[in-house]
N, C-alpha and C positions, 0 to 999 in steps of 0.2 A: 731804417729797417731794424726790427728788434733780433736777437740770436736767440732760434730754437732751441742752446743751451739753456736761458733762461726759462724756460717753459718748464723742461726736464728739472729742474732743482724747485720749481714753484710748485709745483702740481703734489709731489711729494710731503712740503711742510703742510702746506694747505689740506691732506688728509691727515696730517699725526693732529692738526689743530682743530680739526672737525672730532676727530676720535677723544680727544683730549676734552674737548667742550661737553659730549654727550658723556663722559664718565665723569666729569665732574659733579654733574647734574644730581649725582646721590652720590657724594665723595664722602660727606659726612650726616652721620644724621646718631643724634642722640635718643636714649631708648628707657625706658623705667621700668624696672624687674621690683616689683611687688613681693617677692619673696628668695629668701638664698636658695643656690644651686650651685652645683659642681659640674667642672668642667675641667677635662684633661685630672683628674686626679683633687682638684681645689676644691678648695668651698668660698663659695662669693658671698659678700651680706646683697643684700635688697638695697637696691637705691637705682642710681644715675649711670648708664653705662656708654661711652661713646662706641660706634661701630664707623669707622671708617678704611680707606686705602690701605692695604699693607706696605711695608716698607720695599717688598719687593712684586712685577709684576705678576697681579693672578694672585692676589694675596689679599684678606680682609683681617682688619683687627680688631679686636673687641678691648676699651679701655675701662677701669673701673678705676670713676671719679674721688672713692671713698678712698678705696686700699691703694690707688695707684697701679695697680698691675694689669697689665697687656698680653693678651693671649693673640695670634697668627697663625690664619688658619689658609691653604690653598680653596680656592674657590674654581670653579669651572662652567662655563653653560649649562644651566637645566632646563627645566620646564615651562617655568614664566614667560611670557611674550618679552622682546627685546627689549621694547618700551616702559617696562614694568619699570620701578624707580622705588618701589617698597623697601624698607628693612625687616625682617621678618625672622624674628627670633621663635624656635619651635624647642619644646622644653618635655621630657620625660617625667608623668607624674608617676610618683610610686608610695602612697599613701600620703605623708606630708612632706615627702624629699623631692627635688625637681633635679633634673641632670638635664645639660643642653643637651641639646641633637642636632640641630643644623642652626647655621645662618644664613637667611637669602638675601645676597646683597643686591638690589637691581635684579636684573638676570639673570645672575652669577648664584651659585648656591655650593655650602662646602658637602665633603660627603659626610655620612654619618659620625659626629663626634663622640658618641657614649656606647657603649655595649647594650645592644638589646639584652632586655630579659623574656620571660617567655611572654607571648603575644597577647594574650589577658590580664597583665597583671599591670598595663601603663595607659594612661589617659593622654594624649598630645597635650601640650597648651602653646597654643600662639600668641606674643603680641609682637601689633606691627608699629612702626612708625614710617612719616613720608608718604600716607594715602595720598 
């Protein structure tokens, strides 16, 4: 006869490793930013940007392959359907200047990163990766 405790300690790992499995599923995904933007105060050139896990949980990072530097941002449920698995980088245009705005990680999306300016004067731009 097997012990009930067993069950109590199996049931537990068995969901951190279900939960574990479907976040990994867009744990990393790399992205191509067409032109420089600023974020948190920076200026980024255009190239290669990895967007993966932040170091801590509820966290996303955005890496740049060129200059090396990593930005961490909190992330929380939005809108997207659970299942959603996109990266979704959304970008303030402001004549020829870009400033992030959000990143949708999965399901996950951070809050606004840049200061709006007045409501006329920015164009969104999206690019995704991980359709």
């Amino acid at each position: 006869m097997r012990s009930p405790l067993r069950n109590l300690f199996l049931a537990p790992a068995l969901l951190a490793a279900a939960a574990l499995a479907t976040t990994t599923a867009f744990a990393e995904s790399q992205v191509n930013v067409p032109f420089s933007f600023t974020v948190a105060g920076k200026t980024c050139p255009p190239g290669l940007y990895d967007v993966q896990s932040g170091p801590i949980i509820n966290t996303v990072a955005l890496t740049s392959e060129a200059t090396s530097r990593r930005f961490v941002f909190l992330v929380a449920p939005g809108n997207p359907v659970p299942t959603d698995h996109r990266v979704i980088l959304t970008f303030d245009q402001r004549g020829d200047q870009h400033a992030l705005q959000t990143i949708q990680w999965g399901y996950k999306i951070t809050s606004r990163l840049d200061k709006p300016s007045r409501k006329n004067e920015y164009v969104p731009t999206r690019i995704m990766s991980g359709q």
